[in-house]
C-alpha positions in Angstrom: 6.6 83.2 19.7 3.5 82.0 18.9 3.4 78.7 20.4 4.9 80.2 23.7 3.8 81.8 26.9 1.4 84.4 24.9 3.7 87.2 26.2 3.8 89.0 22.5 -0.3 88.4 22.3 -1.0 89.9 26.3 1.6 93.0 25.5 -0.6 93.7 22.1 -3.9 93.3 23.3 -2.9 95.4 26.2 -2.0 97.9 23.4 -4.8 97.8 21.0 -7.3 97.7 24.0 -5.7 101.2 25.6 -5.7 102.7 22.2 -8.8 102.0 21.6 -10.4 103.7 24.4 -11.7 107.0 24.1 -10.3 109.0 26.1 -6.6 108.6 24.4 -7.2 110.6 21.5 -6.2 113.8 23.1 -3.6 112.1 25.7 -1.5 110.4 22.6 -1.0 107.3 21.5 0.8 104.1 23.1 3.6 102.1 21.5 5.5 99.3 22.8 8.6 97.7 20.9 9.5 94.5 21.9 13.1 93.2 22.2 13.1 89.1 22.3 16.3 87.5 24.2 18.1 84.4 22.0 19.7 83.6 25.6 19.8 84.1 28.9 23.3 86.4 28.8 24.3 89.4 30.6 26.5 90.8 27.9 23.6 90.7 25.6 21.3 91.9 27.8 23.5 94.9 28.4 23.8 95.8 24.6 20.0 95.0 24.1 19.4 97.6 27.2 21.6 100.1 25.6 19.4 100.3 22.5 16.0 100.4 24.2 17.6 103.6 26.0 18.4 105.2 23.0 15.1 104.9 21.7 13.1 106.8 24.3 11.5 105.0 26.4 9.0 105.7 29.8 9.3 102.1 31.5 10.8 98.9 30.5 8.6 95.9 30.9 9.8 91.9 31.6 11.5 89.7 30.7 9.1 87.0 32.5 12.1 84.0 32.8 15.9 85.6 32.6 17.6 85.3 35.7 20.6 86.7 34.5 19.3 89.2 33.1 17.2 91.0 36.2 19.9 92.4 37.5 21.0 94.2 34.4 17.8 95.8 33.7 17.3 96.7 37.2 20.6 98.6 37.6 20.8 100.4 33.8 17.4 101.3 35.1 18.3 102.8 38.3 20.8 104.7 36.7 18.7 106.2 34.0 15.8 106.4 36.5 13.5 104.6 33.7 10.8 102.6 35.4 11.6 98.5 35.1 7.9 96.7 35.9 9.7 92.9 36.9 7.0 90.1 36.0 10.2 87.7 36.3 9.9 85.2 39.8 11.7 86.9 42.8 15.5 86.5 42.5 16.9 86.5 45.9 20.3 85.6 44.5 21.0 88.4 42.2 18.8 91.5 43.5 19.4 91.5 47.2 18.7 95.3 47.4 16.3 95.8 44.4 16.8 99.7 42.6 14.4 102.4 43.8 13.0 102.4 39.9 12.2 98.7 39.9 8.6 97.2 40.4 7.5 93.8 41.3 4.6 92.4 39.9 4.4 89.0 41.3 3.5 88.3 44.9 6.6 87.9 47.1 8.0 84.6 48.2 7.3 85.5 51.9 3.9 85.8 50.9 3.7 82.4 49.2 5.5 80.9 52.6 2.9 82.6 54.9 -0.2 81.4 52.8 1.5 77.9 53.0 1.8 78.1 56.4 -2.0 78.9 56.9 -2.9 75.6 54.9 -0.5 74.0 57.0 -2.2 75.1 60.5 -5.6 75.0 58.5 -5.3 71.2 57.8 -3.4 70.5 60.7 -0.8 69.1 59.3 1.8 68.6 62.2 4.5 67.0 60.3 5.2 67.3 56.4 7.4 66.8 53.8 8.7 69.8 51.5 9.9 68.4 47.9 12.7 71.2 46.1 13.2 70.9 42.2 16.0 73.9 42.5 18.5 74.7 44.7 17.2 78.6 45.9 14.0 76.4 47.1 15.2 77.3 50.9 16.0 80.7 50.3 12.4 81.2 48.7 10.4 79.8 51.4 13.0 80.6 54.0 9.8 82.2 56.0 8.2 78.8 55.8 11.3 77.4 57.6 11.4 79.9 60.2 7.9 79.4 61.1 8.6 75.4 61.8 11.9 76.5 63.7 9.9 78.2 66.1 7.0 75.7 66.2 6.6 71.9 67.5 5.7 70.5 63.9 8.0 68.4 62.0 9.2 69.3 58.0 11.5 67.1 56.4 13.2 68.8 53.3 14.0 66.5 50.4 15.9 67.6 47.2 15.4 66.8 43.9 18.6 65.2 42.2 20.1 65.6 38.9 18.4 62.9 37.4 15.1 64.5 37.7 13.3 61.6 39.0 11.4 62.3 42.3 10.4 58.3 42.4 12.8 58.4 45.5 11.8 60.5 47.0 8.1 59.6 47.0 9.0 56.2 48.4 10.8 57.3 51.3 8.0 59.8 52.3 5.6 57.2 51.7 7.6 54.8 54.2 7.6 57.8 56.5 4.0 58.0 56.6 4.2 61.7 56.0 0.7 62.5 54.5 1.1 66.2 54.2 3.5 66.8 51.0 4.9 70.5 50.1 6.0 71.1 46.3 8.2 73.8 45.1 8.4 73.2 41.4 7.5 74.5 38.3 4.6 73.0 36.0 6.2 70.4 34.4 7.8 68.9 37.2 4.8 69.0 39.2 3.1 66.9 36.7 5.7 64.1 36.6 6.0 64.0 40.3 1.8 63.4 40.8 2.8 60.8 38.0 5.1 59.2 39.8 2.8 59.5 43.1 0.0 57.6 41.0 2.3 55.1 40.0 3.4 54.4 43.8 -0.5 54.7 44.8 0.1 58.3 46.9 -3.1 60.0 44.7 -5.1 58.6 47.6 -7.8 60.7 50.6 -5.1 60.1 53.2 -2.5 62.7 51.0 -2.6 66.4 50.7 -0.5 68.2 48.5 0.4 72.0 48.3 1.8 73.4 45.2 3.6 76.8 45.8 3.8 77.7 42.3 1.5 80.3 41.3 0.8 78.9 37.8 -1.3 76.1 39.7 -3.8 75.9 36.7 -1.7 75.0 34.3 -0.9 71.8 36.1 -2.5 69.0 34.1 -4.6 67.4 36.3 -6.7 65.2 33.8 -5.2 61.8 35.2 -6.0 62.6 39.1 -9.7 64.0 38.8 -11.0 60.5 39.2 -9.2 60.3 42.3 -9.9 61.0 45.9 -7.1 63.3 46.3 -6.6 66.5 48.1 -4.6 68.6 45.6 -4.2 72.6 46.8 -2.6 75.1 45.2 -2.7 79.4 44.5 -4.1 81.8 42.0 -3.8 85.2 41.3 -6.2 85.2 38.3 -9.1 87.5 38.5 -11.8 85.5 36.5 -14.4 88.4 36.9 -12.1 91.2 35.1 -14.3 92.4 32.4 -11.0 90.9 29.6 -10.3 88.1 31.2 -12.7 85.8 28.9 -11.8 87.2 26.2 -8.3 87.1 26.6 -8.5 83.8 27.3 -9.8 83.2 24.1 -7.3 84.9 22.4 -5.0 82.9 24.1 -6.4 80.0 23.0 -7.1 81.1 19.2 -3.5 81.8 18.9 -2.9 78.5 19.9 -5.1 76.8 18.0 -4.0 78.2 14.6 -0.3 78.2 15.2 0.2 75.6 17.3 -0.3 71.4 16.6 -1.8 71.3 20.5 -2.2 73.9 23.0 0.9 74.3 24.9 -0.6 75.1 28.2 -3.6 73.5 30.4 -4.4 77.1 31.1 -3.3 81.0 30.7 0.2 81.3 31.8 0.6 84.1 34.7 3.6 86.1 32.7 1.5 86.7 30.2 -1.6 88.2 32.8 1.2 90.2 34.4 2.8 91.6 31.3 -1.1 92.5 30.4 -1.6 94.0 33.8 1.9 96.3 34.0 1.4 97.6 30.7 -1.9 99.2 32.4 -0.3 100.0 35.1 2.1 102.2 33.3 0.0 103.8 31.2 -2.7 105.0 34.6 1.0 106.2 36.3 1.3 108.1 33.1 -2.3 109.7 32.7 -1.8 110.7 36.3 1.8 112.6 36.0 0.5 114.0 32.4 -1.7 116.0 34.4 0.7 118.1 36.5 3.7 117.7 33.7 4.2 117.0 30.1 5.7 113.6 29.9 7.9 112.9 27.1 10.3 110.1 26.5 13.9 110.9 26.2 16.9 109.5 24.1 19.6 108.7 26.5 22.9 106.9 26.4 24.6 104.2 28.1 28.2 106.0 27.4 27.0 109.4 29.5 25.4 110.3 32.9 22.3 111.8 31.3 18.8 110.4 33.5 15.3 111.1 32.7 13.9 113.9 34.4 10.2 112.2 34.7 11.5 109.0 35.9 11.3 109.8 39.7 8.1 111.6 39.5 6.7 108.7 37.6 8.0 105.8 40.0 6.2 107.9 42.6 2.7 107.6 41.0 3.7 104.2 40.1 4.0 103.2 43.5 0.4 104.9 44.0 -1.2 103.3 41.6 -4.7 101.1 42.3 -6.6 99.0 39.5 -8.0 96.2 39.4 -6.1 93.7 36.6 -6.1 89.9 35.2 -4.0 89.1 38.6 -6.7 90.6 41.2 -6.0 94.0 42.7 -3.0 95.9 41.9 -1.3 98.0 44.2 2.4 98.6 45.6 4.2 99.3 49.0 7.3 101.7 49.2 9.5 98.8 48.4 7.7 98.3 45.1 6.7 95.0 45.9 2.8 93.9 45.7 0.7 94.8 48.3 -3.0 94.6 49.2 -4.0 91.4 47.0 -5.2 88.1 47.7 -4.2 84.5 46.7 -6.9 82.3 45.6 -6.8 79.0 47.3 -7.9 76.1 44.6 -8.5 72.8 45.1 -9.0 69.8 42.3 -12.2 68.7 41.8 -14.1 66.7 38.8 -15.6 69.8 37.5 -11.9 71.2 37.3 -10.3 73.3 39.7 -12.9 75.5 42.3 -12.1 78.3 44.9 -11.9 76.8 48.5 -10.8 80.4 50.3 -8.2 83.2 50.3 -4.9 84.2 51.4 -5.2 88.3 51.9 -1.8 90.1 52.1 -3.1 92.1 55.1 -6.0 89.9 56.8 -4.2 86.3 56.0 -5.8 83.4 55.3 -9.5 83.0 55.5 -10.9 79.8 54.4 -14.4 78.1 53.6 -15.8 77.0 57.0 -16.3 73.2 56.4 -14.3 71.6 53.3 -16.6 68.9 51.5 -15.4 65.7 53.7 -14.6 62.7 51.3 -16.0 59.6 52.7 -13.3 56.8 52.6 -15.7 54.3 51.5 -17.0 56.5 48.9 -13.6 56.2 47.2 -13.6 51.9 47.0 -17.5 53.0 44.8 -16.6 51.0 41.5 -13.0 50.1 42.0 -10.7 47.1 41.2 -8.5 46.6 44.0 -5.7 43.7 43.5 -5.8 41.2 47.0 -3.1 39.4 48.0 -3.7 35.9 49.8 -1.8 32.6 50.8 -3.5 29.5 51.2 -4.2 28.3 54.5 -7.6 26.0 55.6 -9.8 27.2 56.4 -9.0 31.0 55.4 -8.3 30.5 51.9 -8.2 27.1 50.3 -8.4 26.2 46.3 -11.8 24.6 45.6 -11.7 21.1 44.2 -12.4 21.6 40.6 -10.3 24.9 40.9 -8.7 24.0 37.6 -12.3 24.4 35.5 -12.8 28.1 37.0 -11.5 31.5 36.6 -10.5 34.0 38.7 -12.0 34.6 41.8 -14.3 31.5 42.1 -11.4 29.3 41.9 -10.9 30.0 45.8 -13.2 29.7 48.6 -12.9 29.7 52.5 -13.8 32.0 55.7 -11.8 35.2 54.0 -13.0 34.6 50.5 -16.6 34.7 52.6 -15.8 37.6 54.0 -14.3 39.9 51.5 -17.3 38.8 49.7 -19.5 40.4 52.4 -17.3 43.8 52.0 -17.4 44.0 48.3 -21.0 43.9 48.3 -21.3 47.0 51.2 -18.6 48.8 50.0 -19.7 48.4 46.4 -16.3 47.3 44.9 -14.5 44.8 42.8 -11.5 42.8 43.5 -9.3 40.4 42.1 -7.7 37.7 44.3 -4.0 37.0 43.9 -1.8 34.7 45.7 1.3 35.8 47.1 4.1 35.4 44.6 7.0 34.1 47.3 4.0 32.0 49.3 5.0 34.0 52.8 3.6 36.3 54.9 5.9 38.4 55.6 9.3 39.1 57.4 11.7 41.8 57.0 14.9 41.6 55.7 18.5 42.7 56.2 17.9 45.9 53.9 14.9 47.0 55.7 12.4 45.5 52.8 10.0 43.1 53.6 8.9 39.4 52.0 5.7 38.1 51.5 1.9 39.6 51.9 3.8 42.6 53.8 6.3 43.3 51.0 3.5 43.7 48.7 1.6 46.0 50.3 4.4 48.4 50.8 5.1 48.0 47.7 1.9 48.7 46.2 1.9 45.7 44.4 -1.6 44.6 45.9 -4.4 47.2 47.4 -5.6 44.8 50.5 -3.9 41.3 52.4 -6.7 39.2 53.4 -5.5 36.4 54.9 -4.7 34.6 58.6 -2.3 37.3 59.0 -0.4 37.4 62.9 -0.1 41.3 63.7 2.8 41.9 65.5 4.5 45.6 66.3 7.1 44.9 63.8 4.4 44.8 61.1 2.0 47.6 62.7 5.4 49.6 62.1 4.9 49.3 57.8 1.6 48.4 57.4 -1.9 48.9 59.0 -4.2 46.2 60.6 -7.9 46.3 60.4 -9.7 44.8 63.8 -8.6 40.8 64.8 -11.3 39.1 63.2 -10.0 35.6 64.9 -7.9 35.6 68.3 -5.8 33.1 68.6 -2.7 32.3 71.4 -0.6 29.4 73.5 -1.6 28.8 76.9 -1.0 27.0 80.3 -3.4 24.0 81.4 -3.3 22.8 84.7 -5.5 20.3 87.1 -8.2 22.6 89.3 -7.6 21.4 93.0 -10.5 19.3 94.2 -11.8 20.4 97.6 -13.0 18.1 100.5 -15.0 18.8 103.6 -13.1 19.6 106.7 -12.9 16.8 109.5 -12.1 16.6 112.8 -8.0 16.3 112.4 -8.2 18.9 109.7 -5.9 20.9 111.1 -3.0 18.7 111.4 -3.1 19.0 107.3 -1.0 21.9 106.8 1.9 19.3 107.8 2.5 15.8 106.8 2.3 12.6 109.8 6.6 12.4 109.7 6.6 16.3 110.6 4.2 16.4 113.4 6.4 12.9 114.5 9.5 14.7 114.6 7.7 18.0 116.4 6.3 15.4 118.6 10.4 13.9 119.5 11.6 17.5 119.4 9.5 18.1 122.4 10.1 15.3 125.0 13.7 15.8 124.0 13.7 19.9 125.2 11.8 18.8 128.0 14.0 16.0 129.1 17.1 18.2 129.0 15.0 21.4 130.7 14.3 18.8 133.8 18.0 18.0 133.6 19.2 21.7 133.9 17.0 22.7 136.4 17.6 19.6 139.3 19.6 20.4 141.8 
């Protein structure tokens, strides 16, 4: 449709563009028919299959999104040996042993796990979180598993619930502390989840988050570019093909005249593949025209009749090399892609910008030194909320508090001080008092009262107050240095010396001991003289 992917507009240009070319008025002409699925059903699918066969066809193209239906194309295919170019994502499910006659346009999802895993390593990220909006997410990155299996780092796996809400989710990673988050989703969902993360202050320098989809730029990213977060995610777009501009406009001129907005942030990746396979088709066709006339057949579901090109043509198929919307494309004997690269982009406030590739033969090769972001830089010209009890001489109300507004209504040594910061950190605050008037203890549920509870909570940026650190709260929030060290201790009376005298030595023992040493003595000696007369 016209407001869709731009599936219909990539499959026409493709067409006009081929005809157009010169060298196709002696080779003949191309057409393409399209068939457009109401639903995903197999039945239908088989009866919409059926007809495209008995028209005559060389290769069946798509569909981009029909799970169900990927199976039934590939194995009417494989009987009738009639090309099927899949632009649809991999279907481990269904396709376990993919047809001889089918191709693969899209990267694989071992690839994708192996280029995650080089970020991974790259940023070392030691322990990480992976977020799953459908159930195959395991079986898709099961490489990604495998390579934590045999390693020492740590990846919790959280799933996605019925409701749709990853809120959570996010909380218990945040609570983890796991700062390295992993998501397998599609656009949409990807956006509500770095919603969600804003609202629960995650979009912050100390996160990273990978995006495994491969339609990373059409990820909205318009309410995260003002903040300091590392977002990361793939491309196979090749923005220096000679069409790519002006397909991109064409894209968006549909849009723009059919559609009340543009539907997408940016050109969808069916679309580019359905461009590229039509090419890819029609160069596997030149190149067999050469040695044989190629002619499309009519053939029927109800006999055993195949096309007698269709193995000679998967053959220069699978040698086909051209370079396409989606980067270099070229295919192994399993028909899957082979010899491309992933483009690793990052967010940035001039929009998204190459940071390194992920080749399918030389791995992952990166920039050598990623812009640091300065964690100061990131405080430049913010509010942040502060939370604060009163206590003399930290924080006390001043005595015409009631005639002022915000912030001068409080002085004392941490009003002083968090003055001192905001003016070499260049940012703005607004001082709150704690809503319950405690500090902070936890409770039986595991959440925390007071200054604490609000800062794990995200209800306040900063707790500047007379605040005790103790393990228990190192364990949910962090401390900056002891400003003020405070403690209990033990007095007691320093001993005053004298100068040693002549009967100094008979100290160690009081006057009634040395007495009764003294009677001890003549007694022994009394009874000794006894026992030894005669």
């Amino acid at each position: 449709m016209e407001c869709s992917r731009g599936e219909r507009l990539a499959i026409t240009l493709a067409k006009e563009t081929i005809n157009r070319s010169t060298n196709r008025s002696t080779t003949g002409k191309l057409e393409v028919d399209i068939f457009e699925l109401l639903r995903d059903s197999e039945y239908e699918m088989g009866e919409t299959m059926c007809q495209i066969m008995s028209k005559g066809v060389v290769a069946v193209l798509g569909p981009s999104a029909s799970p169900a239906s990927n199976s039934i194309i590939s194995n009417i295919c494989g009987e009738k040996e009639v090309p099927y170019v899949k632009v649809a994502p991999e279907d481990i499910l269904k396709v376990q042993f993919p047809r001889f006659t089918t191709l693969d346009m899209r990267p694989t999802n071992t690839d994708i796990s192996l280029a995650v895993a080089g970020l991974l390593t790259f940023f070392n990220s030691t322990t990480s979180c992976l977020i799953c909006a459908q159930a195959d997410c395991l079986l898709n990155l099961e490489q990604l598993l495998r390579q934590f299996l045999i390693s020492k780092e740590t990846l919790s796996v959280r799933m996605l619930d019925d409701s749709n809400d990853p809120t959570p989710l996010l909380k218990e990673i945040r609570d983890d502390k796991t700062a390295t988050i992993i998501v397998d989703a599609n656009a949409t969902m990807s956006h509500i989840i770095l919603e969600r993360a804003s609202e629960l202050g995650m979009l912050s320098v100390y996160y990273t988050y990978i995006f495994t989809s491969l339609e990373f730029s059409l990820l909205r990213l318009d309410d995260v570019v003002e903040q300091q977060v590392n977002i990361v995610g793939f491309s196979v777009f090749n923005q220096t093909h000679p069409f790519f501009q002006d397909f991109v406009l064409s894209l968006n001129r549909s849009w723009q005249e059919n559609c009340d907005h543009a539907p997408f942030a940016g050109t969808p990746l069916s679309s580019a593949l359905l461009f590229d396979a039509v090419y890819a088709v029609v160069a596997a066709v030149q190149e067999l025209n050469r040695s044989q006339n190629v002619g499309a057949t009519q053939l029927s579901c109800k006999s055993s009749k195949i096309w007698e090109h269709g193995t000679s043509l998967m053959n220069y198929l699978r040698m086909v090399e051209l370079e396409g919307l989606t980067g270099h494309i070229e295919f192994n004997s399993k028909g899957q892609r082979s010899n491309y690269v992933l483009r690793i982009m990052q967010n940035s406030k001039d929009g998204l910008r190459q940071i390194g590739l992920w080749h399918s033969e030389g791995g992952l090769s990166m920039e050598r030194k990623l812009p640091s972001i300065n964690v100061t830089d990131t405080l430049f010209n913010t509010t942040l909320t502060i939370t604060t009890i009163l206590e003399n001489p930290y924080v006390m109300l001043r005595p015409n508090h009631q005639e002022l507004e915000g912030n001068d209504r409080y002085e004392g040594f941490c009003v002083d001080m968090l003055k001192e910061l905001a003016d070499i950190l260049k940012f703005k605050y607004r001082i709150r008092l704690v809503g319950d008037g405690l500090y902070g203890v936890p409770g039986a549920n595991g959440s925390w009262t007071g200054m604490v509870g609000e800062l794990i909570s995200r209800k306040a940026d900063l707790a500047v107050a007379g605040l005790t650190i103790t393990a228990e709260r190192e364990k949910v929030i962090d401390f900056s240095k002891p400003y003020m060290t405070l403690g209990i201790s033990i007095m007691y009376r320093v001993h005053l010396g004298r100068r040693p005298g002549y009967f100094s030595f008979l100290d160690p023992f009081s006057p009634g001991v040395w007495l009764f040493m003294l009677l001890a003595y003549l007694a022994v000696s009394c009874v000794l003289f006894l026992v030894a007369s005669p």
